[in-house]
N, C-alpha and C positions, 0 to 999 in steps of 0.2 A: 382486536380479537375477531370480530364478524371477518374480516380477510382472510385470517386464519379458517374458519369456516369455512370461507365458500372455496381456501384452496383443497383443503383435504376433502370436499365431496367432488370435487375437478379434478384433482389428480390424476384418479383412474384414467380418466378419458383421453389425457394429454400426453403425446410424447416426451419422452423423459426429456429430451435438448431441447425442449420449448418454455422459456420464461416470459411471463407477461408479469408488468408493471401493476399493480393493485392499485384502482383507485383510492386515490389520499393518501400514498406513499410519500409525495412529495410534501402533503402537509406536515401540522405537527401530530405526532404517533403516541397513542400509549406507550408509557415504557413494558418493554419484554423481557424478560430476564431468561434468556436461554442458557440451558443445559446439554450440551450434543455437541459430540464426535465430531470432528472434524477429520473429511479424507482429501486434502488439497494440501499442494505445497507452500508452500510459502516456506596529534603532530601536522597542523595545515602545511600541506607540501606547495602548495600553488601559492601563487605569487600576492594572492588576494587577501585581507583578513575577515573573517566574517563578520556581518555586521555585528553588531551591538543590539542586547538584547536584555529583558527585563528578568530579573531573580527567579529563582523556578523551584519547585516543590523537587525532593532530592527522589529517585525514584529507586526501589530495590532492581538487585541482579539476580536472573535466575542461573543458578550454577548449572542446570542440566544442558543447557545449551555449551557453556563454558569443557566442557570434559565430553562432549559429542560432534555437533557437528560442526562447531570451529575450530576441535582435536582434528577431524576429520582432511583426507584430503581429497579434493577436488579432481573431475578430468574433465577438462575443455575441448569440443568442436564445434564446426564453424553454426549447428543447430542446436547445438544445448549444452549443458554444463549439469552435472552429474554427481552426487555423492556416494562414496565407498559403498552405499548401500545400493546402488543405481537411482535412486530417487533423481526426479528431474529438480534443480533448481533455479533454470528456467530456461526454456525452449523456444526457439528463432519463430515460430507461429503468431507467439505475442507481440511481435514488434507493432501492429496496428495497433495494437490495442494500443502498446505503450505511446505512439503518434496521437492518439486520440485524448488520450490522459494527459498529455502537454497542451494539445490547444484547447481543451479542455480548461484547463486553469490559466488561459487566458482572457478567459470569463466575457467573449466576446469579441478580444480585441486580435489585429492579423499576427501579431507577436509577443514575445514577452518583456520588450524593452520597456527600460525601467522599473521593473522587476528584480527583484534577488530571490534565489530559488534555492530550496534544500530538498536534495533527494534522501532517502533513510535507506540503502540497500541497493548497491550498484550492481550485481547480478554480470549480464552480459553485455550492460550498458545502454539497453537500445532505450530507454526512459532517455537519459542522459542525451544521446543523442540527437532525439527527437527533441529536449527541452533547449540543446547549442542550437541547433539550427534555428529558433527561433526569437533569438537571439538576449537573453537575460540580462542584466546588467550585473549580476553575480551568479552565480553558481558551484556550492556547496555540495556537496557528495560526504557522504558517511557511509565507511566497509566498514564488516570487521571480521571478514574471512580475511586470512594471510594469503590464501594462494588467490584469491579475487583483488586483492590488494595488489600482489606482485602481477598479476598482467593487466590490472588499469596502469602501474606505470610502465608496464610492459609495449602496451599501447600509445601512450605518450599523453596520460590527459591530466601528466604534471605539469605541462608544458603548457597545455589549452588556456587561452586568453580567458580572462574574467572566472577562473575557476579555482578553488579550492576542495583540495581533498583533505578529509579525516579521517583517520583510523580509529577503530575501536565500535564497542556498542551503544547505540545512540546512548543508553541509558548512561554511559560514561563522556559522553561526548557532549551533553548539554552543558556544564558548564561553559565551553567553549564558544558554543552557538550563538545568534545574535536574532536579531526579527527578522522576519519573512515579508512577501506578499504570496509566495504559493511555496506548497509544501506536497511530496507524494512519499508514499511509505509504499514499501516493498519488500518486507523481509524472509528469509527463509529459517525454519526453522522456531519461528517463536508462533505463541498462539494468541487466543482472546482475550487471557491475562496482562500480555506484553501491548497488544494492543488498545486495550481499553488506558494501561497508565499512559501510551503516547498519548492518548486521543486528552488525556486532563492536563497534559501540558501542553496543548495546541495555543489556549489561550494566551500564555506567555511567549509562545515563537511567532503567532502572527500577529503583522499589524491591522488594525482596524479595516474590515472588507478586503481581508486576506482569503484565498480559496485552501484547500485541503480535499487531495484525491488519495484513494490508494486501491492497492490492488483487489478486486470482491472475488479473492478466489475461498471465501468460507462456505463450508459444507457442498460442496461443487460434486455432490454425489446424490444428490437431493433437490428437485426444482423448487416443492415447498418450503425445506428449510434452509434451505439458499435466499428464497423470498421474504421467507420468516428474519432472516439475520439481518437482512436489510432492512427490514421494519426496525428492529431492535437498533440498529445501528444507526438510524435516522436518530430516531428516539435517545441515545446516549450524547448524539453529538446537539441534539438542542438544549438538551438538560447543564451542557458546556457553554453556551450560548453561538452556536454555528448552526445555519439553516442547510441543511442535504435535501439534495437532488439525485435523483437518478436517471440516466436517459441509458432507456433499451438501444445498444448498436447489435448489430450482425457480427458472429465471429465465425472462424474457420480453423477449427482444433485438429491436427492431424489425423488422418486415417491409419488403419491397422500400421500399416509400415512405417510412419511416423513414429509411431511408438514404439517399436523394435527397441528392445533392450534397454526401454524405463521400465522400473519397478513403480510400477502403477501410476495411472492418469490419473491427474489432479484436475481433469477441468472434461465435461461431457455433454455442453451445451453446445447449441449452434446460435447463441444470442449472451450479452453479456450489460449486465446493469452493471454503469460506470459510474463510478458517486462523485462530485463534489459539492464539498460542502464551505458554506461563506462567514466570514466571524462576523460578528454583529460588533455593537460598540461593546468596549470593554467592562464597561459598569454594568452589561447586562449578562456576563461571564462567572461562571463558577467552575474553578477548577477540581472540585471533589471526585474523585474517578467513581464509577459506576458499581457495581459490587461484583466481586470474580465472577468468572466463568471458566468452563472447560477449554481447556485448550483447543484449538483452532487454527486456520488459515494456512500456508504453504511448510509443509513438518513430512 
């Protein structure tokens, strides 16, 4: 709470794309229970089976996604990928970010061998790619757009060594899954309700000092409560038993012409807190999800 304070007398003074790290973010956090708006986006074919993995709480589906933007069709080029409504869902600028998000959850090490890895939202792939080249001993992919679907095998990443693809919404896809050592979420379209139940069944996908990153594009309209949500979000994933971290990188969000012909910027910073967070032992794990919130993240 005192963070909260000393952001909102700070505010004024600060440029809107400048995020700083509040001291004790990395510790353990009150929980926050946030309410607000969010204006930011968000059958294994491969040759591989996914690991094997422990029982899991059944999670609801939200129909609104089902009848909108998975109704929806897609346009791809070589900078972004775009819904009928022009919304971006997700634009060639993030590629560092998504490099950083893979060694990242490498929690140290120069690769991710011996590793098995599941991404939640294949986008334009550049997570993915960033997580091959460093080379995993599995790697699990879950779409469940059709037309993102049809140009990952478009692509050929039915083909790629040590990979398996899934179709569908994670929420339908757990059954299939198995344990982790690193896990990234990246969806578009769902918000803080969808990702608060991923984040209570993290416990059951990873194995013990397993990492978990995902995308921190919530309230990306806002430096405070952009700050704010990561507090909050620290604070949900200990209450699971996973310690979060944050490390401030530099980012480089398009200018005016970059954005030509998106229906509105989802991200407005010139800096980007990357979270990963580490599971503890399992006995010190509860899987109870945290209580709703408003929707949220890449929509």
């Amino acid at each position: 709470p005192g963070h909260l304070n000393n952001l909102s007398q700070t505010s004024a003074q600060r440029p809107l794309t400048r995020l700083e790290l509040p001291v004790g973010l990395t510790l353990t956090c009150t929980f926050i229970h946030m309410c607000v708006p969010a204006a930011c986006r968000h059958d294994a074919d491969g040759d591989l089976d996914p690991p094997r993995g422990r029982e899991r709480p059944a999670v609801s589906l939200s129909r609104a996604l089902d009848g909108g933007y998975l109704a929806s069709s897609l346009s791809f080029s070589h900078d972004r990928i775009t819904d009928a409504t022009g919304k971006a869902v997700m634009m060639r600028w993030e590629e560092p970010l998504m490099r950083a998000h893979a060694a990242a959850l490498c929690c140290g090490a120069p690769s991710l061998s011996g590793s098995d890895v599941l991404n939640i939202g294949f986008g334009m792939g550049l997570f993915d790619e960033a997580a091959q080249a460093l080379e995993p001993r599995s790697h699990t992919i879950v779409e469940a757009h059709p037309d993102v679907w049809a140009n990952m095998h478009a692509r050929g990443w039915a083909s790629r060594p040590r990979c398996a693809l899934v179709f569908g919404r994670w929420q339908e896809a757990l059954p299939r899954l198995g344990l982790y050592d690193a896990i990234f979420y990246d969806t578009f379209g769902e918000g803080v309700a969808e990702f608060d139940a991923f984040c209570a069944v993290l416990p059951a996908l990873l194995r013990p000092g397993g990492r978990f990153s995902f995308f921190n594009g919530f309230c990306a309209h806002s430096a405070r409560l952009h700050t704010s949500f990561a507090m909050r979000t620290s604070a949900c994933l200990g209450v699971l038993g996973l310690r979060c971290r944050f490390q401030l990188v530099p980012c480089e969000p398009p200018g005016e012409e970059g954005w030509r012909g998106v229906s509105g910027r989802y991200w407005t910073f010139d800096s980007y807190m990357l979270p990963v967070a580490t599971l503890d032992e399992p006995s010190e794990c509860r899987a109870d999800p945290p209580p709703d919130a408003e929707p949220g993240g890449r929509s």
